[in-house]
C-alpha positions in Angstrom: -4.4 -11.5 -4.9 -5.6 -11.6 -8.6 -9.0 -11.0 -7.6 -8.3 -8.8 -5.2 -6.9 -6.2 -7.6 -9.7 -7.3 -10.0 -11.9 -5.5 -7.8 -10.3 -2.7 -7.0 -9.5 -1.4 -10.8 -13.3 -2.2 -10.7 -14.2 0.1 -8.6 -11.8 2.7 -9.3 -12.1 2.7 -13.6 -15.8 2.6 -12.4 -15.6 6.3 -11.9 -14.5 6.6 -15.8 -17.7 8.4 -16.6 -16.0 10.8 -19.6 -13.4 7.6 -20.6 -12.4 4.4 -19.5 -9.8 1.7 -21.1 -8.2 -1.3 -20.4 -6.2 -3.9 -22.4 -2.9 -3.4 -21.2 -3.4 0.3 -20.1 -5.9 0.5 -17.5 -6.9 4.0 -16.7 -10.8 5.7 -16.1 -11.3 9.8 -16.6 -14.3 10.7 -14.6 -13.3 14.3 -15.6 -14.0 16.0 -12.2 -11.0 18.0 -11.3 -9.7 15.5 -7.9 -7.0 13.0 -7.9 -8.7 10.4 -6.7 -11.4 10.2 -9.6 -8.8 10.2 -12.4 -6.1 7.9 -13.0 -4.4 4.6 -14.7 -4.6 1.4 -12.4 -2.0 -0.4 -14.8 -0.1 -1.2 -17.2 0.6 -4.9 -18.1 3.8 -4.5 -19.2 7.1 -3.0 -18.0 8.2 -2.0 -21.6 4.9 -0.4 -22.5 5.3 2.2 -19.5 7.2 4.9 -21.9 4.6 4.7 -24.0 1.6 4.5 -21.4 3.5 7.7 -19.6 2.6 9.5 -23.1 -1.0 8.0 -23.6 -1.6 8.9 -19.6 -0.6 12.6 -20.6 -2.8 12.9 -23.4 -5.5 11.4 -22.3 -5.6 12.5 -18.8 -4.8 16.4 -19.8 -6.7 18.8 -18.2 -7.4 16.9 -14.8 -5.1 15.8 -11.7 -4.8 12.4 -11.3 -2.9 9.7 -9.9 -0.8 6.0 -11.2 -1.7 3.9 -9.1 1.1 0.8 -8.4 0.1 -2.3 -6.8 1.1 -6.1 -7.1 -0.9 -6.5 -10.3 1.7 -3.9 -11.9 5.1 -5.5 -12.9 7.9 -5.1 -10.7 10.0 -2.4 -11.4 6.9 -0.1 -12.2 7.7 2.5 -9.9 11.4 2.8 -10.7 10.0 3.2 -14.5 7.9 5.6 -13.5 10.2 8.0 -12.0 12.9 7.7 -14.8 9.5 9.1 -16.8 9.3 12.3 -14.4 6.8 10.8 -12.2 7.0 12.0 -8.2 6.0 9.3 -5.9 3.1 10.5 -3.4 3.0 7.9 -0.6 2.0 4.3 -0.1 -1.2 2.4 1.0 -1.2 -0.9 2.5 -3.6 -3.1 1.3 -5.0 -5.3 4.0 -7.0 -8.4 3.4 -9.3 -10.0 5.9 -11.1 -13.7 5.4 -15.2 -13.7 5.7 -15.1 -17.3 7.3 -15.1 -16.1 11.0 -17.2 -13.4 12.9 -17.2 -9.9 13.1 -18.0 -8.0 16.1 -15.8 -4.3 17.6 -18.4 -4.1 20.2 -21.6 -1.8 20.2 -22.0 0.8 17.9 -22.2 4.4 19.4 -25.8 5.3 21.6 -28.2 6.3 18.8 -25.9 5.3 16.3 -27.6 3.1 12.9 -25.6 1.8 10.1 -28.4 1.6 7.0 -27.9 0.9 3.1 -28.6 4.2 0.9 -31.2 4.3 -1.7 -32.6 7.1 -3.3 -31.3 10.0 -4.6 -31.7 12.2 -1.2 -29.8 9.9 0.6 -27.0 9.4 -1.8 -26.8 12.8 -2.0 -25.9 13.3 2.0 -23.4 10.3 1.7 -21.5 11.8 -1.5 -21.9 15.3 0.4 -20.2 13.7 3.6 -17.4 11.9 2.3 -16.1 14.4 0.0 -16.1 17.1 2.9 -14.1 14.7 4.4 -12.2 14.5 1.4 -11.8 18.1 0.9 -13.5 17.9 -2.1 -15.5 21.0 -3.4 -18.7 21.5 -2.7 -19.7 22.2 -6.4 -18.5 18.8 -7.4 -21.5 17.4 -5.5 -24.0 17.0 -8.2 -21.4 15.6 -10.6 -20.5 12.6 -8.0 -24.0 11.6 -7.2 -24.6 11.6 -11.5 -21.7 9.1 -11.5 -22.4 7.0 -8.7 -26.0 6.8 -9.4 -25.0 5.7 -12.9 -22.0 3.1 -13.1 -22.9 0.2 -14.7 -22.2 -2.2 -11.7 -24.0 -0.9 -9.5 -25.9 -4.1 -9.1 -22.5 -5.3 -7.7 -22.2 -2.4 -4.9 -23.5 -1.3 -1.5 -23.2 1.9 0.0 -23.4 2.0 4.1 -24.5 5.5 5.3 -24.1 5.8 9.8 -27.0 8.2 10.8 -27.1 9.8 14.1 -29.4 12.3 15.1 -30.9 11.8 11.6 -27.9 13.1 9.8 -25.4 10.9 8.1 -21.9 11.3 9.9 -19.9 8.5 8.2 -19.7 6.4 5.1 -18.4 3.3 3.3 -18.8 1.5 -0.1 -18.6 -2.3 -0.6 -18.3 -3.5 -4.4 -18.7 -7.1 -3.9 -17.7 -8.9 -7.1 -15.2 -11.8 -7.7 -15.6 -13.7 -4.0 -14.2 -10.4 -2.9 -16.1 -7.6 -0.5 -13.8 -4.5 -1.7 -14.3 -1.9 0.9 -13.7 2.1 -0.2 -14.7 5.5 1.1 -14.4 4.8 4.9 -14.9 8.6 5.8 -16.5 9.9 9.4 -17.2 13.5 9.8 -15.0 15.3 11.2 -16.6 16.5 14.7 -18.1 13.0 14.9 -14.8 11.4 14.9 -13.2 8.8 17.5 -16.4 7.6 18.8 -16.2 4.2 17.2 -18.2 4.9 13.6 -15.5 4.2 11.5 -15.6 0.9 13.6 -19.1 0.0 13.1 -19.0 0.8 9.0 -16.1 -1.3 8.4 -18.0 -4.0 10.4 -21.2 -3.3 8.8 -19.1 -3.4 5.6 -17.9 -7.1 6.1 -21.0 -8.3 7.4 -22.2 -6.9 3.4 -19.8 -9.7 2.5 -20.8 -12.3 4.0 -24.6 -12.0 3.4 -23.5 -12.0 -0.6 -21.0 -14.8 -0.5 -17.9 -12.8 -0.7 -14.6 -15.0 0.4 -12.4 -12.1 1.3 -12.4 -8.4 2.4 -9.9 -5.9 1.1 -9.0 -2.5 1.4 -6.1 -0.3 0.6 -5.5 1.7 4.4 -4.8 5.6 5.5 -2.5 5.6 7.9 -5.4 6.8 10.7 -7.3 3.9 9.5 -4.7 1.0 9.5 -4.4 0.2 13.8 -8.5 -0.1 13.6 -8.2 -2.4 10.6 -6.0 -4.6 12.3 -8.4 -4.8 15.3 -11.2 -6.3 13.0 -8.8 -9.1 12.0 -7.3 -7.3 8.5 -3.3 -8.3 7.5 -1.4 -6.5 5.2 -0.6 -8.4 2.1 0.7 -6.2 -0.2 1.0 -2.0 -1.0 0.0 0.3 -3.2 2.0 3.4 -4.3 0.6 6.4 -5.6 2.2 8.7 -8.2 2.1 11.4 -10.2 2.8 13.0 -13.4 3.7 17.3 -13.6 2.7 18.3 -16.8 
C-alpha cells in the first residue's frame, strides 16, 4: 500500500506546475482554475491538520481544489477535517490488480487502435478529449498540454490515446514508478461510449505494466468505472475521500 500511494501523490503533485511541497504537507498548485489539478495529498500528522487547514488556504487561494484522504493519511483525518469546515465530496475506491497473470476483455471495437502519444499534435487531441469529458474549459487546453509536456517524470509515464476513424475517442495515463503501473484519466468520449474502449485502455494500460516491470496496477474508481474494473481482475483495497475547503 505504501507504494501504491507513492505513486499516486506522484502523479497528482506532478501537476504542481506554479507550486509543489511535501515534507509533512503534501499539496501541488498547478494554478488552472479545476479541482482536480489543485490540491493537498497529505498531511503526515493528525496534529498538524489545523495548521495545514491554514497553510492549504493560503497557499491554495485563488483556485478550487480538493484534500484528498486515503490510507497514507492518519486515521481520523477526515473527522479533523470537517471540525476545520471542510465538506466532504464523495469517495473513490482504490482498486489494486496484480501484473503476474494475463490480461485479455476480449477484442477491442472493429477499427478500434490503442497507440502511445508523442508529439505535441497528438497530446494535444488526448488533453482536448479528456477534459471534454471532464467538463473542463476549452481555454484551459493549451495550459494542460504545457504541463504535461513538461513534468519532470515524464520519463516515468505513458499516455494511451484509442483512435477510431483517425480521431482519438478515449484516453488513459500510466505513471509506472515504484513496481507500481498507476492508472489515471480513463475518459471515453461521450457519443463513443459503451462500446468496450474504456475496456481496451485499461487493458492496454496494464499490459504498459507489465512490459516495464511494474508488480501491481492501481487506480482510484468512478462509480461508472468500478463493475468494468472488477471484470479485469482489480479488488478494492482501500478508499479515498475527497474534500473541500469554502473559503
Amino acid at each position: 500500500m505504501t507504494r501504491v500511494t507513492a505513486n499516486f501523490r506522484q502523479y497528482l503533485m506532478g501537476w504542481g506546475e506554479a507550486e509543489c511541497g511535501n515534507g509533512g504537507f503534501d499539496h501541488y498548485r498547478s494554478g488552472l482554475p479545476q479541482p482536480q489539478f489543485n490540491g493537498v495529498v497529505r498531511v503526515q500528522s493528525l496534529d498538524a491538520v489545523g495548521q495545514a487547514v491554514e497553510t492549504a488556504r493560503k497557499r491554495l487561494t485563488g483556485v478550487p481544489w480538493w484534500w484528498w484522504v486515503g490510507p497514507d493519511s492518519p486515521d481520523g483525518t477526515g473527522g479533523a477535517l470537517v471540525e476545520h469546515g471542510a465538506v466532504a465530496l464523495g469517495t473513490l475506491p482504490l482498486m489494486v490488480r496484480e501484473l503476474d497473470r494475463g490480461v485479455d476483455l476480449g477484442e477491442p471495437p472493429v477499427g478500434m487502435r490503442t497507440e502511445r502519444v508523442n508529439g505535441h499534435g497528438r497530446l494535444t487531441e488526448l488533453v482536448r478529449t479528456y477534459s471534454a469529458s471532464m467538463g473542463v474549459a476549452p481555454s484551459l487546453e493549451a495550459d494542460m498540454v504545457r504541463i504535461e509536456e513538461q513534468r519532470s517524470d515524464n520519463a516515468d509515464i505513458v499516455r494511451l490515446a484509442a483512435v477510431l476513424d483517425g480521431q482519438v475517442v478515449g484516453t488513459t495515463v500510466v505513471i509506472t514508478a515504484r513496481g507500481v503501473a498507476g492508472i489515471f484519466l480513463v475518459h471515453v468520449a461521450e457519443t463513443r461510449r459503451r462500446r468496450g474502449i474504456g475496456g481496451a485502455l485499461t487493458t492496454a494500460a496494464l499490459r504498459v505494466g507489465q512490459e516495464r516491470g511494474m508488480r501491481l496496477a492501481a487506480l482510484a474508481a468512478s462509480a461508472a468505472g468500478e463493475p468494468l474494473y472488477r471484470r479485469l481482475g482489480f479488488s478494492t483495497v482501500s478508499e479515498y475521500h475527497l474534500f473541500t475547503l469554502p473559503a
